[in-house]
MDTraj code that builds the backbone (N, CA, C; nanometers):
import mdtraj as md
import numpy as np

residues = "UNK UNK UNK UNK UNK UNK UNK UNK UNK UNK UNK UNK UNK UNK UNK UNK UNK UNK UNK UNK UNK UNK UNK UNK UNK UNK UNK UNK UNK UNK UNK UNK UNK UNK UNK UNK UNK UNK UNK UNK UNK UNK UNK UNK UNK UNK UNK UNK UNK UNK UNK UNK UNK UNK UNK UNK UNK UNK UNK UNK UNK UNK UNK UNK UNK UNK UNK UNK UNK UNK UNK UNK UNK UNK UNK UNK UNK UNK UNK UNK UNK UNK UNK UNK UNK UNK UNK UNK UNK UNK UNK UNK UNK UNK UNK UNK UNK UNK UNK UNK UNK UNK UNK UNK UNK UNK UNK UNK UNK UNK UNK UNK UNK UNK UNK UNK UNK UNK UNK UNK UNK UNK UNK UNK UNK UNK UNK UNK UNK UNK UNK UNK UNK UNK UNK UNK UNK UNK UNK UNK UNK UNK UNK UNK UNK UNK UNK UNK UNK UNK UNK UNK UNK UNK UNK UNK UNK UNK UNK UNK UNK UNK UNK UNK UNK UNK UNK UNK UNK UNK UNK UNK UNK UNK UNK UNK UNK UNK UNK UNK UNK UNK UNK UNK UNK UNK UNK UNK UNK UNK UNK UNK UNK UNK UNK UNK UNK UNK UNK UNK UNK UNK UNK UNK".split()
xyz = np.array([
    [-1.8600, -2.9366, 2.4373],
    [-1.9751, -2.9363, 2.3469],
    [-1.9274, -2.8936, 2.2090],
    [-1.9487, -2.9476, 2.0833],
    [-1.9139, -2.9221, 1.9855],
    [-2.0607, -2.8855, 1.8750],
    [-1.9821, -2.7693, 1.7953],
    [-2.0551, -2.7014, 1.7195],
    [-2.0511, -2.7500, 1.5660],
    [-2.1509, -2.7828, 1.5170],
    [-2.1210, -2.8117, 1.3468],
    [-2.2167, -2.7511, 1.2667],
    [-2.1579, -2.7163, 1.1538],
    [-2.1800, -2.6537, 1.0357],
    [-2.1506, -2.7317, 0.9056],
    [-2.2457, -2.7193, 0.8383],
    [-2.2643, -2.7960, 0.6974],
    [-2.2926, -2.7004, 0.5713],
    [-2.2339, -2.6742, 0.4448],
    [-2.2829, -2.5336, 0.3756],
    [-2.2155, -2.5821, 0.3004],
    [-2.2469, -2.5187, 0.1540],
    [-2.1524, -2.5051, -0.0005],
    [-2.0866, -2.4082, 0.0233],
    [-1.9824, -2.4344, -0.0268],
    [-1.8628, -2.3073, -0.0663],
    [-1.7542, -2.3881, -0.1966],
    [-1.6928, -2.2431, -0.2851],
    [-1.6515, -2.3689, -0.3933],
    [-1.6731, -2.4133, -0.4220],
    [-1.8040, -2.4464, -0.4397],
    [-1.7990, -2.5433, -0.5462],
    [-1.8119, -2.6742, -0.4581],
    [-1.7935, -2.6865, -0.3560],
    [-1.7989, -2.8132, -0.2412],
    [-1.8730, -2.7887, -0.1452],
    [-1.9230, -2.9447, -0.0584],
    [-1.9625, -2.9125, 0.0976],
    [-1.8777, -2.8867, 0.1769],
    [-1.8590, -2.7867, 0.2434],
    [-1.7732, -2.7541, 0.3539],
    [-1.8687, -2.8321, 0.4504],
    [-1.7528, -2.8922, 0.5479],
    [-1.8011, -2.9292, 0.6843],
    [-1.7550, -2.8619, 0.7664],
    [-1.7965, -2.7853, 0.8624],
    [-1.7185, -2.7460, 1.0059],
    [-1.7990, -2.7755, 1.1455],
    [-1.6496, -2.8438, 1.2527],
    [-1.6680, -2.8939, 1.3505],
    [-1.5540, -2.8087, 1.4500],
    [-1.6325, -2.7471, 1.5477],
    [-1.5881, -2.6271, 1.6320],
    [-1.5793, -2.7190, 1.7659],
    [-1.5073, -2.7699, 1.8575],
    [-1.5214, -2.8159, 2.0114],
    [-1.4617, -2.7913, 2.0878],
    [-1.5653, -2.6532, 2.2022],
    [-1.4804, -2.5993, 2.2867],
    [-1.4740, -2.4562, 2.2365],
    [-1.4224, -2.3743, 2.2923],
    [-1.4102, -2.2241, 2.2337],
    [-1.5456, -2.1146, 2.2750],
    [-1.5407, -2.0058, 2.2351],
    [-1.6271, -1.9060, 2.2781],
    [-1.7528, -1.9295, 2.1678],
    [-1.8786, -1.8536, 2.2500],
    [-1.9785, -1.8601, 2.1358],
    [-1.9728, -1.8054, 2.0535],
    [-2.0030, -1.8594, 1.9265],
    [-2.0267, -1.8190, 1.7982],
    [-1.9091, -1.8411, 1.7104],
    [-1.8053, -1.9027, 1.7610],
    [-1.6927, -1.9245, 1.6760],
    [-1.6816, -1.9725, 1.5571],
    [-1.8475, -2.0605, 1.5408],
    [-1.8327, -2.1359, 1.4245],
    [-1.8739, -2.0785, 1.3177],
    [-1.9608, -1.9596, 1.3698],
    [-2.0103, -1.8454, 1.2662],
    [-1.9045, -1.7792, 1.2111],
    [-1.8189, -1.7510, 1.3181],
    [-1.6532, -1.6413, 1.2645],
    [-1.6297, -1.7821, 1.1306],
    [-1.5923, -1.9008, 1.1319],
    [-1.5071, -1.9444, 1.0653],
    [-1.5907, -1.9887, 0.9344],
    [-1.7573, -1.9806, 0.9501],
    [-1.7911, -1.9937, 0.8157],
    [-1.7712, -1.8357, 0.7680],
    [-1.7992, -1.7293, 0.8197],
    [-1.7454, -1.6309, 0.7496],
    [-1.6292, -1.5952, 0.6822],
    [-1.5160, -1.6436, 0.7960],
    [-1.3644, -1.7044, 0.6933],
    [-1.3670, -1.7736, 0.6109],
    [-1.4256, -1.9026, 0.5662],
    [-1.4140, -1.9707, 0.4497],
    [-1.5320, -1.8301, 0.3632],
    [-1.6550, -1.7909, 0.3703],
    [-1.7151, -1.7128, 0.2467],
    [-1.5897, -1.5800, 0.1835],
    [-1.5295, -1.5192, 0.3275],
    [-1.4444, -1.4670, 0.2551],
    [-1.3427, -1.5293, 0.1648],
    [-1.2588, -1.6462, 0.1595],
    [-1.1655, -1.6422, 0.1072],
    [-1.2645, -1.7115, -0.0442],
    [-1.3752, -1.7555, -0.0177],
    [-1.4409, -1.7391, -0.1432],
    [-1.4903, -1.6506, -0.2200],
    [-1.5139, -1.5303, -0.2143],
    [-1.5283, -1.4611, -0.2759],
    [-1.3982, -1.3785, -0.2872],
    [-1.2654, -1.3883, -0.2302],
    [-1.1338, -1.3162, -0.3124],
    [-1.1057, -1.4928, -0.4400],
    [-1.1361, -1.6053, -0.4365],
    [-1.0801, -1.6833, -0.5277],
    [-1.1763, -1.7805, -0.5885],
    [-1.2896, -1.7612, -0.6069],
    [-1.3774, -1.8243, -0.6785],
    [-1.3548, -1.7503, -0.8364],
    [-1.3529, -1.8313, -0.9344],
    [-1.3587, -1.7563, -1.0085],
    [-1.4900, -1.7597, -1.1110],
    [-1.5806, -1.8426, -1.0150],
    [-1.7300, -1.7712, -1.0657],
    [-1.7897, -1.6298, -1.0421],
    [-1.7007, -1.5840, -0.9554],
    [-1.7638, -1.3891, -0.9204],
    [-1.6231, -1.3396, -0.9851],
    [-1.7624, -1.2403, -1.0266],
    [-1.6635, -1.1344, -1.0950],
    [-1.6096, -1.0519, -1.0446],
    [-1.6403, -1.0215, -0.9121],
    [-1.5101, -0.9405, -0.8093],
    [-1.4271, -1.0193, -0.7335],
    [-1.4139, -1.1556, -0.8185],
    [-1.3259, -1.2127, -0.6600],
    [-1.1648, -1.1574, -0.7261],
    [-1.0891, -1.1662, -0.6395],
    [-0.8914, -1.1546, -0.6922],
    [-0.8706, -1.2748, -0.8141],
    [-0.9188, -1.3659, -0.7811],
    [-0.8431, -1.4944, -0.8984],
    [-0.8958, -1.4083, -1.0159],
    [-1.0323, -1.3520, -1.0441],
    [-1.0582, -1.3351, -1.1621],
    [-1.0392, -1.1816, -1.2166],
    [-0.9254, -1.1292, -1.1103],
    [-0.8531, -0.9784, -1.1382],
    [-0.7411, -1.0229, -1.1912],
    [-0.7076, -1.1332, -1.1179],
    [-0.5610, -1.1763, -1.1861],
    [-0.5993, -1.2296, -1.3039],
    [-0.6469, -1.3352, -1.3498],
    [-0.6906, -1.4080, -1.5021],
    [-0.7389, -1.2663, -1.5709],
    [-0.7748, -1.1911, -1.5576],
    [-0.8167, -1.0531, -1.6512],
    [-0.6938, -0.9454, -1.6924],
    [-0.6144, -0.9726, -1.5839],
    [-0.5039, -0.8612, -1.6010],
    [-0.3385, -0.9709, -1.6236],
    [-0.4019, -1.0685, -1.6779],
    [-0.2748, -1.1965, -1.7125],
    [-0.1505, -1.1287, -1.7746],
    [-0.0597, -1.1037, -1.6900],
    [0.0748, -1.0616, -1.7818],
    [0.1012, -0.9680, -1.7038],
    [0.0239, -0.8568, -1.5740],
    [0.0742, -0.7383, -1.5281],
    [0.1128, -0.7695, -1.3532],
    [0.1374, -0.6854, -1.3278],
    [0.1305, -0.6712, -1.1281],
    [0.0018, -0.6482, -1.0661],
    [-0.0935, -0.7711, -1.0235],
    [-0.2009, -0.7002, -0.9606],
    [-0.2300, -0.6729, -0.8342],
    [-0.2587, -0.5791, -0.7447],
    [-0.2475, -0.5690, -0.5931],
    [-0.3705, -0.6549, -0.5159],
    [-0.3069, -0.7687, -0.4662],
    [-0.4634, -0.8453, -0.4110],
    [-0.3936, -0.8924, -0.2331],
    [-0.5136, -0.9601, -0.1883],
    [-0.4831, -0.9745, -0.0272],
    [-0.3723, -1.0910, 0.0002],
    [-0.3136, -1.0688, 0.0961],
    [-0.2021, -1.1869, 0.1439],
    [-0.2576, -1.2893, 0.1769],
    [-0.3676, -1.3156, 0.1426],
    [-0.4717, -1.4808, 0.1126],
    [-0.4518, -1.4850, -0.0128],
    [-0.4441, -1.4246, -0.0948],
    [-0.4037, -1.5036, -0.2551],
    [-0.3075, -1.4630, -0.2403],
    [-0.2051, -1.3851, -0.1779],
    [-0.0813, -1.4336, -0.2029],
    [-0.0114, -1.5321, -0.1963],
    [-0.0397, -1.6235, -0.0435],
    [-0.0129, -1.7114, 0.0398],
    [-0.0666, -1.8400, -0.0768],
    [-0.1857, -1.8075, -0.1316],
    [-0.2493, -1.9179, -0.2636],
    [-0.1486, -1.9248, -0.3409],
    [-0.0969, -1.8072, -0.4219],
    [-0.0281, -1.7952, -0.5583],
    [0.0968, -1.8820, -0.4708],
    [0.1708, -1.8779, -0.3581],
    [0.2681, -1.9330, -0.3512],
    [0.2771, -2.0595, -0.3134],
    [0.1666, -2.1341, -0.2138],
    [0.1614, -2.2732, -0.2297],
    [0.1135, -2.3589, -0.3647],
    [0.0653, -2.3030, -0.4905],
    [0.0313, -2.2870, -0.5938],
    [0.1656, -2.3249, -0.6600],
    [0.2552, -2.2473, -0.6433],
    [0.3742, -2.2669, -0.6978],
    [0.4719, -2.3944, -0.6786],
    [0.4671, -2.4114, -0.5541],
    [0.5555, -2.4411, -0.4918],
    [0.4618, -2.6143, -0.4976],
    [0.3500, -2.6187, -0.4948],
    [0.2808, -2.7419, -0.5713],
    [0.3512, -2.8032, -0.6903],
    [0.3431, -2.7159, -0.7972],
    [0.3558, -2.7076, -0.9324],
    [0.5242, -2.7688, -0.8802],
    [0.6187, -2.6835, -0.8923],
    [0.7587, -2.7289, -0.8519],
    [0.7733, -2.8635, -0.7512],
    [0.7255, -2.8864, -0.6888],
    [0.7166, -2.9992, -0.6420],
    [0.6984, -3.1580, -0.6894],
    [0.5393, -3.1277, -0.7944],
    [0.4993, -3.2271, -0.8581],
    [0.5605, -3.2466, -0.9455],
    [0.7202, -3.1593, -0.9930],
    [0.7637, -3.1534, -1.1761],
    [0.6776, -3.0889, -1.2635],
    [0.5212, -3.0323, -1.2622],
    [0.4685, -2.9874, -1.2952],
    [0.2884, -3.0855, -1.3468],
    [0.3173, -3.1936, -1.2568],
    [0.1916, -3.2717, -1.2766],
    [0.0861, -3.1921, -1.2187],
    [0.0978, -3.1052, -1.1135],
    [-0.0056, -2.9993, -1.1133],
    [0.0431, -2.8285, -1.1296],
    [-0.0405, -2.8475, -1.2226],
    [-0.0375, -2.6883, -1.2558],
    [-0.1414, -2.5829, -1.2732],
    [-0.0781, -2.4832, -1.1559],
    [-0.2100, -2.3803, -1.1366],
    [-0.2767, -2.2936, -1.2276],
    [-0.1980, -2.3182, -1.3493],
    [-0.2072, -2.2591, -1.5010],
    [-0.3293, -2.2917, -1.6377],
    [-0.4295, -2.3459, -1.5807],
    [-0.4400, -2.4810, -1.6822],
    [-0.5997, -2.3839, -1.7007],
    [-0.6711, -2.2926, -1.6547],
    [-0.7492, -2.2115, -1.6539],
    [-0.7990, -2.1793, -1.7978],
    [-0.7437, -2.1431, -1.9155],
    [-0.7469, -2.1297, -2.0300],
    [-0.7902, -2.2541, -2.0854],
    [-0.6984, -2.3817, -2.0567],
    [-0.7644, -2.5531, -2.0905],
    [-0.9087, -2.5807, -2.0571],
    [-0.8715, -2.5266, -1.9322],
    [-1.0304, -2.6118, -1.8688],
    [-1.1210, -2.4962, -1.9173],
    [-1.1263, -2.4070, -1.9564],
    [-1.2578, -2.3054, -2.0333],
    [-1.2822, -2.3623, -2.1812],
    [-1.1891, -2.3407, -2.2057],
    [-1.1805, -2.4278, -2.3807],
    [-1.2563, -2.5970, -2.3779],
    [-1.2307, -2.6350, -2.2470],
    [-1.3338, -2.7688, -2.2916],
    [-1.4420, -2.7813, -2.2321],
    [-1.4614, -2.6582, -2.2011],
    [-1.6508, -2.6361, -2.1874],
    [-1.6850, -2.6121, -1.9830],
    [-1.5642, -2.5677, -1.9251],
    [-1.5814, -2.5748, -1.7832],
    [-1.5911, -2.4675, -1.7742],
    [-1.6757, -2.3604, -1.7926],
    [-1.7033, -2.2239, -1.8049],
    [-1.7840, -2.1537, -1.6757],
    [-1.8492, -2.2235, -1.5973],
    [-1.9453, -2.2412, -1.4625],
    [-1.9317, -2.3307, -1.4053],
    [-2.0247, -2.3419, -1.2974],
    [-2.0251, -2.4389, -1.2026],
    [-2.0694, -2.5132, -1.1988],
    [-2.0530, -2.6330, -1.1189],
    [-2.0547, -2.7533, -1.2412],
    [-2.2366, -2.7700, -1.1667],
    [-2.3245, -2.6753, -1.1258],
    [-2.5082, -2.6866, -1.1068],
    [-2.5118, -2.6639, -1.2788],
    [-2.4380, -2.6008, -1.2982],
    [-2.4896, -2.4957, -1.4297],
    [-2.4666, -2.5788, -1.5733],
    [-2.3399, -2.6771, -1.5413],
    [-2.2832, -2.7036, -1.6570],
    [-2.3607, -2.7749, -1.7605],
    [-2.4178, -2.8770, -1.6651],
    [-2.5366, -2.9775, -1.7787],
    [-2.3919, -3.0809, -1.8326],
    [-2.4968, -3.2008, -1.8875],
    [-2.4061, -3.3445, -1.9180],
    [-2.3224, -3.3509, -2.0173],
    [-2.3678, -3.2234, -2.0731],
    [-2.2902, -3.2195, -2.2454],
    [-2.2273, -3.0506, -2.2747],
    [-2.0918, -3.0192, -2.2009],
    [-2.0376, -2.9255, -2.1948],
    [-2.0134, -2.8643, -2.3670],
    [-2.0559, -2.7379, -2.3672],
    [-1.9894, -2.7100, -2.5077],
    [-1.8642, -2.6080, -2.5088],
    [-1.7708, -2.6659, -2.6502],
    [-1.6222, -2.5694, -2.5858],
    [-1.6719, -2.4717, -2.5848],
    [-1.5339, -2.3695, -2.5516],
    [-1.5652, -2.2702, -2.5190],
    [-1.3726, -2.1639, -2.5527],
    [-1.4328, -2.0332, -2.5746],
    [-1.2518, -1.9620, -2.6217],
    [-1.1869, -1.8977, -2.5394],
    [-1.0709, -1.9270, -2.5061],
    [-0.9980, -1.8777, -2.3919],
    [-0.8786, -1.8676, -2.4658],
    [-0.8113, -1.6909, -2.4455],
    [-0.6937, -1.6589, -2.5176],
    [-0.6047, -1.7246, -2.3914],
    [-0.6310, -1.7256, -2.2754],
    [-0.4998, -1.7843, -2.1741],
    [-0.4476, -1.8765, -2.1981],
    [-0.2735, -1.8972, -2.1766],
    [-0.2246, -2.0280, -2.1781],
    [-0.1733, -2.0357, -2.0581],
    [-0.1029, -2.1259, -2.0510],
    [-0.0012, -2.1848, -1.9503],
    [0.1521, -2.1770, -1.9345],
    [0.1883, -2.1985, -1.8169],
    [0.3198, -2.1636, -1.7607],
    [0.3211, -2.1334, -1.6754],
    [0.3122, -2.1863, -1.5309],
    [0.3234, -2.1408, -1.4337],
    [0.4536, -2.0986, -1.3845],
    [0.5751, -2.1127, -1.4902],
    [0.6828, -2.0180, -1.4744],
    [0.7482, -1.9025, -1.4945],
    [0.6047, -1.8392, -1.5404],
    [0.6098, -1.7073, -1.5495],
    [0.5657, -1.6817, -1.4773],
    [0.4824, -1.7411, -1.3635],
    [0.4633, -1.6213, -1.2259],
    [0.5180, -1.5610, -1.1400],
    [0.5160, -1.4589, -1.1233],
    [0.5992, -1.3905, -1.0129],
    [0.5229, -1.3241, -0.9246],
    [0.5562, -1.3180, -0.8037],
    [0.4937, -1.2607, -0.6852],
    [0.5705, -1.1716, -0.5819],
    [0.5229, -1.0521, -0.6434],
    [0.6073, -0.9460, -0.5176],
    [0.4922, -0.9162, -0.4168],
    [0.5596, -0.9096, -0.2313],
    [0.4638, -0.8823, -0.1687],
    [0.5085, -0.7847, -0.0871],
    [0.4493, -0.6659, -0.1696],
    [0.4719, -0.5363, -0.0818],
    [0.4124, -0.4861, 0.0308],
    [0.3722, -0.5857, 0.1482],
    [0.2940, -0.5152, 0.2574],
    [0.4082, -0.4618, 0.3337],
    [0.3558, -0.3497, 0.4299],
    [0.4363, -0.3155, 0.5065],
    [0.3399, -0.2431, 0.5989],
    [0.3904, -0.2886, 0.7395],
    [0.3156, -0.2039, 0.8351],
    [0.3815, -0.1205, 0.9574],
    [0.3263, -0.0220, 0.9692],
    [0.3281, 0.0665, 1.0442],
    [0.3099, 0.0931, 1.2040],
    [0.3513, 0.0811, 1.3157],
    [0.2590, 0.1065, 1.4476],
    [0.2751, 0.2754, 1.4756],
    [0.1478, 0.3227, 1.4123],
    [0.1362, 0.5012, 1.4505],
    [0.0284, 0.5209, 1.5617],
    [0.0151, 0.6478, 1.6266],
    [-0.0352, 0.6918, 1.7025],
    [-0.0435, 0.7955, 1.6892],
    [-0.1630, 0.9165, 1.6692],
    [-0.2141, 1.0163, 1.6702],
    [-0.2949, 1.0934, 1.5564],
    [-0.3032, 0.9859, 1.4767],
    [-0.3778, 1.0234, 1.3592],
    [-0.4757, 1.0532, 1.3455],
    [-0.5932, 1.1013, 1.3184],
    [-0.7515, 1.1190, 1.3026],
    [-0.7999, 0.9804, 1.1876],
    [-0.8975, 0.9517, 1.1813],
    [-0.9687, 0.8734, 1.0738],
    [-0.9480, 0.9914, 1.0013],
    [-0.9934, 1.0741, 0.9782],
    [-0.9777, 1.1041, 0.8283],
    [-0.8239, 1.0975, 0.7924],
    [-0.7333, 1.1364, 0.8465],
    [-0.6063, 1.0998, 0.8026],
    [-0.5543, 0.9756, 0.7263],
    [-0.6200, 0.8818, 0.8869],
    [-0.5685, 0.7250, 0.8265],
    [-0.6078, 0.6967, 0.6780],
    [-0.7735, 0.7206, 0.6646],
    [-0.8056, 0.6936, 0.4715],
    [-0.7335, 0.7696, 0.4288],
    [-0.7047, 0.9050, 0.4334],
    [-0.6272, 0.9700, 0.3565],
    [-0.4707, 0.8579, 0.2989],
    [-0.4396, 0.8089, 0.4317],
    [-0.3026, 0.7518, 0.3535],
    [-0.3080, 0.6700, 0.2615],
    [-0.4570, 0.5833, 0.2173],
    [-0.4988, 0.5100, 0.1461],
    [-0.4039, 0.5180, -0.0078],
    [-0.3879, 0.6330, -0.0359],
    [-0.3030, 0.6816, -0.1283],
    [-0.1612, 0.5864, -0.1886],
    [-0.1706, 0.5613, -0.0899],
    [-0.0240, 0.4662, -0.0643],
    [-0.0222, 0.3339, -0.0905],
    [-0.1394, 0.2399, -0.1205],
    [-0.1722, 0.1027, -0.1070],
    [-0.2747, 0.0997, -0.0935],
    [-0.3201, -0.0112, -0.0979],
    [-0.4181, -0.0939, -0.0487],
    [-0.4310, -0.0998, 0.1233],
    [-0.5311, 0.0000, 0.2086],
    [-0.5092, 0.0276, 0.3591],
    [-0.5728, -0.0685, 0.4546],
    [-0.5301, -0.1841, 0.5684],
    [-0.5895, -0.2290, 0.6111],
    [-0.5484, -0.1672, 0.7640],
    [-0.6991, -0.1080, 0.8779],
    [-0.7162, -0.0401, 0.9534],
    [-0.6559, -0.1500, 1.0826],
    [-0.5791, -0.2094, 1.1396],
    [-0.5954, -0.2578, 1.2716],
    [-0.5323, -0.1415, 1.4013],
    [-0.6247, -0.1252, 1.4136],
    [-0.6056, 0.0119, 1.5548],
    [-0.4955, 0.0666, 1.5360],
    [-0.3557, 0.0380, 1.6385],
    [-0.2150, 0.1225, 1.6282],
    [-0.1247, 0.0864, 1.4931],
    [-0.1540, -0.0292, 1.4420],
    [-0.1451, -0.0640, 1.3267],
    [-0.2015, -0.0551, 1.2071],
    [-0.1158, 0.0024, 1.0995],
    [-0.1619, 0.0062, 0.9872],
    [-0.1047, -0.0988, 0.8935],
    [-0.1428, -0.1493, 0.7513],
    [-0.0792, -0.2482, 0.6837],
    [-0.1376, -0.1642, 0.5691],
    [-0.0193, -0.1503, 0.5016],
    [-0.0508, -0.1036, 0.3830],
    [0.0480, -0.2574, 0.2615],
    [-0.0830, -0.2721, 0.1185],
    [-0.0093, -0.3783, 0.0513],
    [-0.0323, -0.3011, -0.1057],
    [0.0682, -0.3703, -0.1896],
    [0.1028, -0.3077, -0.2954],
    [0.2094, -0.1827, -0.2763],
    [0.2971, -0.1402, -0.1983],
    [0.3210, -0.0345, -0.2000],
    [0.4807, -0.0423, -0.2020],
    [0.5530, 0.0182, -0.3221],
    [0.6211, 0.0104, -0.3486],
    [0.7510, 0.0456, -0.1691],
    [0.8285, -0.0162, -0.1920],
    [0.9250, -0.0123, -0.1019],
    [1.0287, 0.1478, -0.1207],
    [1.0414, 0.1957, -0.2060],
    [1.0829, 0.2856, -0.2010],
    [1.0279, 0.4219, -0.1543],
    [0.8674, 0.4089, -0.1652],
    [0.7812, 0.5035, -0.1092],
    [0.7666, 0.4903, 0.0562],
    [0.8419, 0.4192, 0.1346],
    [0.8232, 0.3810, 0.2594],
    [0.8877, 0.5531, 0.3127],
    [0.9831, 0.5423, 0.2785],
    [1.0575, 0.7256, 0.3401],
    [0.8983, 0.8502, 0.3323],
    [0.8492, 0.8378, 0.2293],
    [0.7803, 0.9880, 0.1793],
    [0.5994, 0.8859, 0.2607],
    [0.5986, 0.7847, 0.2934],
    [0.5051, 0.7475, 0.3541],
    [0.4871, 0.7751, 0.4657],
    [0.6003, 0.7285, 0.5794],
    [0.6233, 0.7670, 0.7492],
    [0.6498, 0.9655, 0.7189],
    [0.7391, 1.0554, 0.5939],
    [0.6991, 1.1842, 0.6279],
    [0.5477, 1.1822, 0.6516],
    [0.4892, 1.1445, 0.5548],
    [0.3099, 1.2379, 0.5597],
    [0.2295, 1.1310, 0.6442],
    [0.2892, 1.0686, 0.7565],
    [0.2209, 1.0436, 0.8481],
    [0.2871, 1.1229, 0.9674],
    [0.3941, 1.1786, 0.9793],
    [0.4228, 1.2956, 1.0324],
    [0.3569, 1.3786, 1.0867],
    [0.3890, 1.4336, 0.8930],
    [0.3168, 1.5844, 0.8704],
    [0.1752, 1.5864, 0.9280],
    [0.1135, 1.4831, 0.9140],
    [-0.0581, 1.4743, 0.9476],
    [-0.0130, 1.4258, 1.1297],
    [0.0390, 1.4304, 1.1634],
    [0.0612, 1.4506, 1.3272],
    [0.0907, 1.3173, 1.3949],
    [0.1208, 1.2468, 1.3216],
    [0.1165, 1.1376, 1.4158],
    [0.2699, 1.0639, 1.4133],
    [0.2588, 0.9915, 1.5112],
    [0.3958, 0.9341, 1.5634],
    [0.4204, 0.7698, 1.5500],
    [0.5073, 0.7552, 1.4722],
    [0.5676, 0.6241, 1.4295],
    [0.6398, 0.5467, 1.5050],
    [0.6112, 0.4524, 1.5672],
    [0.7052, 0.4031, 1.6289],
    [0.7760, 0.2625, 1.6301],
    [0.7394, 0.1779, 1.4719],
    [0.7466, 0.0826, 1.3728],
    [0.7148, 0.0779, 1.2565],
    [0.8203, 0.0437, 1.1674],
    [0.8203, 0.0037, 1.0408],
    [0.8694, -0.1357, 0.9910],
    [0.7531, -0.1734, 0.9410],
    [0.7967, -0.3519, 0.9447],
    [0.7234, -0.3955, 0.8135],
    [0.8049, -0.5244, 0.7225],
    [0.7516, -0.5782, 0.6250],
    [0.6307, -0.6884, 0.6682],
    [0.5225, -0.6974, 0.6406],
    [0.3865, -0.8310, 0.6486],
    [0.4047, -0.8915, 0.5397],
    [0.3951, -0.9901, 0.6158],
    [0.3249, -1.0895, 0.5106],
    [0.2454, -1.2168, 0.5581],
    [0.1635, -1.2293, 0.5781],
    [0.0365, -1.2650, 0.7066],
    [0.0189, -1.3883, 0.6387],
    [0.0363, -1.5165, 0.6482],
    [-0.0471, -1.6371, 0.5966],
    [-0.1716, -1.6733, 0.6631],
    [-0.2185, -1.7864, 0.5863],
    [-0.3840, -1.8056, 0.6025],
    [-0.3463, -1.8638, 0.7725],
    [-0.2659, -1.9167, 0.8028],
    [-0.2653, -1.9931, 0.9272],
    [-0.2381, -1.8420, 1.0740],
    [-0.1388, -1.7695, 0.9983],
    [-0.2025, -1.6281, 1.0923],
    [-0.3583, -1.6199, 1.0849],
    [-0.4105, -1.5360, 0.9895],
    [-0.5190, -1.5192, 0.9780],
    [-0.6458, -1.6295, 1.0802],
    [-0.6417, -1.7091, 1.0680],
    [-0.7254, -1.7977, 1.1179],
    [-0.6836, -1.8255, 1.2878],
    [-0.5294, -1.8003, 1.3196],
    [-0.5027, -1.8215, 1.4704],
    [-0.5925, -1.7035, 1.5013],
    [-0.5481, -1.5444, 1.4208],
    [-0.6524, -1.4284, 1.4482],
    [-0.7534, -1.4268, 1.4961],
    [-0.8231, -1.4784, 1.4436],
    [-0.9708, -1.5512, 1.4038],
    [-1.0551, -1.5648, 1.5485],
    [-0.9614, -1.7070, 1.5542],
    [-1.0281, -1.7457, 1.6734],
    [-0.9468, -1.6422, 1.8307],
    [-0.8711, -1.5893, 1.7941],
    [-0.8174, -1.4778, 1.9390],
    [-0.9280, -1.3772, 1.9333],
    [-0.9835, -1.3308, 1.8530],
    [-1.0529, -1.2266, 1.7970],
    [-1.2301, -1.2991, 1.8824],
    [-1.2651, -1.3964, 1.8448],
    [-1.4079, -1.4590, 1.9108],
    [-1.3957, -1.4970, 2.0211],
    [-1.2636, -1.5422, 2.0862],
    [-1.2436, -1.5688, 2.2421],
    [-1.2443, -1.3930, 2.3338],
    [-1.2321, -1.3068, 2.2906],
    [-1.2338, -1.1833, 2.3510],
    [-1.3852, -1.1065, 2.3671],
])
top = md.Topology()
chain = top.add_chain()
for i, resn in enumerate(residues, 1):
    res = top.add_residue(resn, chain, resSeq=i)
    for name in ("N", "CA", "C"):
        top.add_atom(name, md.element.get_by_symbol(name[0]), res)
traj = md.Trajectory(xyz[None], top)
């Protein structure tokens, strides 16, 4: 028996067709597509694309879904010789693509955007690293928050943004706060993890 779903996201109709699998799966995976819309739409003002376009030129700490973006992004761009380029954000504001295109109306007016282009100035460091501890309290675990950006999976922790050299003084003060380490490992999770997740996660 197959399940379908019809909805906007992006700016587009998403279609989804689920056949087979546990109930409600198709709900998990429109919730996966709203999330990865709201980290890269850059009509909201909290999504990641529009932390990165705001902070153009620095290191910004965002999820290994725009990381996994920024690098097929790239690797697009290098591919095509540069007939597509993920850079062009500053262009397309300047000629009046400022919203979505409900909003835009037939007769766009420009618009000023200090951004330019080059998608060879991007660089992407991906500092996740995770942990398998045991004996910590919740309040501990937020406590390590300190350290990164903290994502909770039970014996596992994933911490991202976090410099590699702080890994030593990280496993001490998970120590000191009582608990026991028994892995230290670099992540870096693509969307196709994420989504096998997904559905292991609604079959249980």
């Amino acid at each position: 028996m197959a399940a379908e779903l019809r909805f906007r996201a992006m700016g587009c109709d998403a279609h989804l067709i689920v056949v087979g699998g546990a109930d409600g799966l198709i709900d998990g995976a429109r919730a996966r597509v709203e999330q990865l819309e709201q980290r890269w739409s850059r009509f909201l003002d909290t999504s990641e694309v529009n932390a990165l376009n705001r902070r153009a030129g620095e290191f910004v700490i965002v999820s290994s879904d725009t990381v996994t973006l920024i690098e097929r992004a790239i690797d697009a761009w290098r591919l095509s010789g540069g007939a597509f380029d993920p850079t062009m954000l500053g262009a397309v504001i300047r000629s009046g693509y400022d919203r979505s295109f409900e909003l835009l109306g037939t007769t766009p007016s420009p618009r000023h955007s200090l951004l330019g282009g080059g998608a060879e100035d991007i660089t992407v460091k991906d500092g996740a690293v995770r942990v398998r501890v045991t004996g910590l309290s919740a309040a501990s675990r937020t406590g390590l928050g300190g350290f990164g950006t903290l994502e909770d999976e039970g014996e596992w922790l994933t911490f991202r943004g976090l410099n590699p050299d702080r890994v030593p003084e990280l496993v001490n003060e998970i120590v000191r706060q009582g608990g026991r380490v028994y892995a230290v490992e670099p992540r870096h999770e693509t969307l196709e993890d994420r989504f096998l997740q997904l559905l292991k996660d609604q079959e249980q």
